[in-house]
C-alpha positions in Angstrom: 5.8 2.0 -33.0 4.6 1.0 -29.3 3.2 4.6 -28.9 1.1 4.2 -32.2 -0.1 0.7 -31.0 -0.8 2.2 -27.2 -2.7 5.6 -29.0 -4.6 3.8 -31.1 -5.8 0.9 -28.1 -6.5 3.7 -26.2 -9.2 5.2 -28.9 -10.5 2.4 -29.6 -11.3 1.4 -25.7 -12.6 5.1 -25.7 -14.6 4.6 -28.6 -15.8 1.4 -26.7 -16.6 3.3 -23.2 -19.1 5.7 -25.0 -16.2 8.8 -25.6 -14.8 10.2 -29.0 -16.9 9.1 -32.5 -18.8 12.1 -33.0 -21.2 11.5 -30.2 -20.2 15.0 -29.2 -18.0 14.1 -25.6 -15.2 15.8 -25.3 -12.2 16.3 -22.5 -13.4 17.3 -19.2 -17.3 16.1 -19.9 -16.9 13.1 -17.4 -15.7 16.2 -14.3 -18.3 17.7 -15.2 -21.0 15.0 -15.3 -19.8 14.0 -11.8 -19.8 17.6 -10.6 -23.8 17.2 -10.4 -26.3 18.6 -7.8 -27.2 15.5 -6.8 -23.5 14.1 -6.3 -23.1 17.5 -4.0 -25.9 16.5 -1.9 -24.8 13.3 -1.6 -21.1 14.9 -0.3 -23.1 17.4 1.7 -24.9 14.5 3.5 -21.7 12.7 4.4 -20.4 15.7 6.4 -20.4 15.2 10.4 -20.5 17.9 12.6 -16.8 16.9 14.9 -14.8 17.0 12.2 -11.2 18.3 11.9 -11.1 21.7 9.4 -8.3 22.6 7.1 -6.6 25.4 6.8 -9.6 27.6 5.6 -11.2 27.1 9.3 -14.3 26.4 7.7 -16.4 22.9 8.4 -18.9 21.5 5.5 -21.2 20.7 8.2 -22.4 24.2 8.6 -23.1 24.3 4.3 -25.6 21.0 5.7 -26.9 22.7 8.0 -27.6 26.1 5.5 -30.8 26.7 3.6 -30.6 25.4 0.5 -30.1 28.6 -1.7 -26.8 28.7 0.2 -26.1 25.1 -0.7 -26.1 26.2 -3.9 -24.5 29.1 -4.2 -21.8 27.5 -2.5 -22.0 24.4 -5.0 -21.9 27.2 -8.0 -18.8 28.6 -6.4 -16.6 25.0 -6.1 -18.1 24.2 -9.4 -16.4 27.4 -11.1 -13.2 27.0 -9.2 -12.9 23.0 -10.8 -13.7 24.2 -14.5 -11.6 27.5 -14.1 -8.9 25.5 -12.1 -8.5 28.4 -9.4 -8.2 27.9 -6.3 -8.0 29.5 -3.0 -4.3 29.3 -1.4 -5.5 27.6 1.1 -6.5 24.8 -0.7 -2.8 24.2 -0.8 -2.5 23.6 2.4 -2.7 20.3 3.8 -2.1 19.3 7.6 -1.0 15.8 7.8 -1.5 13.8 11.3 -0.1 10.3 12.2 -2.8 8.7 14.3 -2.2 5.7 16.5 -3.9 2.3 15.6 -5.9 1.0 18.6 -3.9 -1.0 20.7 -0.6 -0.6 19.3 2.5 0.9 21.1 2.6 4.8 20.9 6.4 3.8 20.4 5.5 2.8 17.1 6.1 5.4 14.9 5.5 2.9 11.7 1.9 1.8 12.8 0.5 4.9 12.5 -1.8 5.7 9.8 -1.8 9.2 8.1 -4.4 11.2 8.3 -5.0 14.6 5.9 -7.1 17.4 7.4 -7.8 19.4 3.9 -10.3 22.4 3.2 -14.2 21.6 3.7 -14.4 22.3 -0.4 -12.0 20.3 -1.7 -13.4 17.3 0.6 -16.7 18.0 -1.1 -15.2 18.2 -5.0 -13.6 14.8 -3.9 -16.5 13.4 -2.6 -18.0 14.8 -5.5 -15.5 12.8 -8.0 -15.7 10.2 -6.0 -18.8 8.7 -7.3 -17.8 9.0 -10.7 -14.4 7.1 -9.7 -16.4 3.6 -8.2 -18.6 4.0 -11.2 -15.6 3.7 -13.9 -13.7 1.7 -11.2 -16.8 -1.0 -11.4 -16.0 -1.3 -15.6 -12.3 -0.9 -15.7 -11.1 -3.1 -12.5 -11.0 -7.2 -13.3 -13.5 -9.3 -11.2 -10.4 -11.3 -9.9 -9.3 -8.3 -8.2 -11.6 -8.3 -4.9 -9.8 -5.5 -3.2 -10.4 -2.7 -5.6 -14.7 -3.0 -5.4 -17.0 -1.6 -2.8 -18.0 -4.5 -0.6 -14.9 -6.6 -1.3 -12.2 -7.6 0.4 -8.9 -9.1 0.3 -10.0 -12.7 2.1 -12.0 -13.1 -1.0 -9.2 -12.5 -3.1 -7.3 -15.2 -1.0 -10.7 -17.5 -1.3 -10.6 -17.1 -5.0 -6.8 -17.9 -5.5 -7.0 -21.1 -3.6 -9.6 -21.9 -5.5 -7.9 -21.4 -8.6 -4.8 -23.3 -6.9 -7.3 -26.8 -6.2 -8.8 -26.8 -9.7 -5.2 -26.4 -11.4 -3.9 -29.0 -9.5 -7.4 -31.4 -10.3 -7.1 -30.6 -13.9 -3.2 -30.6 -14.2 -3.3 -27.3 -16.0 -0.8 -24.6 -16.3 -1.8 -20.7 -15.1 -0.3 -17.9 -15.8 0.6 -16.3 -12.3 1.0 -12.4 -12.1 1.1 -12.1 -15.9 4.7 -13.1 -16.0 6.0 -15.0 -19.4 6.7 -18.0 -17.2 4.2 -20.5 -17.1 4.2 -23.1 -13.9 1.4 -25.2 -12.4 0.4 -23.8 -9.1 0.4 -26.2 -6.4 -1.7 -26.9 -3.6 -0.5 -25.5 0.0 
């Protein structure tokens, strides 16, 4: 019964989002709407020349750098390998790094960060996606979650929540906190 309730939710946010209801969208349209010329250039511009390269040897700044006819072809070829899902082996391969943090200990094994040095083309298709992601991200994500939106951080998220902890305690009201069943009045620090 939840499965009916959860397939049926899901059509009708769908239905809501401008997908399904005969207005001809179907699977795989939003890939390829992101998947544009324009969102390429805009990946192509973000490619610096001193950059690691993966395990294909090759570096996006050189496609940059190419007359645009060879942007293009080369735009053609990632394009076919998304829709065709084929890809080159060595888009399976993926070199990850831990890189110290700036004044931390080299002891320090857990302060690292990871980084992954992956083939110029998929960190194009990505950049590509990417795009589309903070678009739908900007829709689906709650305004109360601050950490999830470009230009927004987690001190604003602490802001908000003590904000929300003054006025319950003014107005004596109960919140919700988390989305658990309990109900409790938050409390000033």
């Amino acid at each position: 019964a939840y499965v009916t309730v959860a397939k049926e939710l899901m059509a009708w946010c769908w239905e809501g989002k401008g997908g399904g209801g005969g207005n001809g969208r179907e699977m795989g349209d939003g890939l390829r709407d992101a998947c544009t010329w324009d969102s390429f250039k805009e990946a192509l511009a973000r490619c610096e020349k001193r950059k690691a390269v993966g395990a294909d040897g090759f570096n996006a700044y050189l496609i940059r750098m190419a007359p645009e006819e060879v942007q293009r072809m080369y735009w053609s070829m990632l394009i076919q390998m998304v829709h065709e899902l084929t890809f080159p082996p060595e888009y399976m391969d993926w070199t990850g790094m831990l890189a110290m943090k700036s004044g931390e200990s080299p002891r320090d094994l857990s302060r690292r960060r990871d980084l992954w040095v992956t083939c110029a083309g998929q960190k194009l298709i990505m950049r590509m996606l990417n795009v589309e992601y903070e678009r739908a991200s900007k829709w689906s994500v709650p305004g109360s979650q601050a950490g999830w939106g470009v230009g927004r951080n987690a001190p604003e998220q602490t802001l908000a929540f003590r904000v929300l902890q003054e006025q319950s305690a003014v107005e004596t009201q109960q919140q919700c906190q988390n989305g658990s069943a309990k109900v409790k009045s938050f409390k000033p620090c």
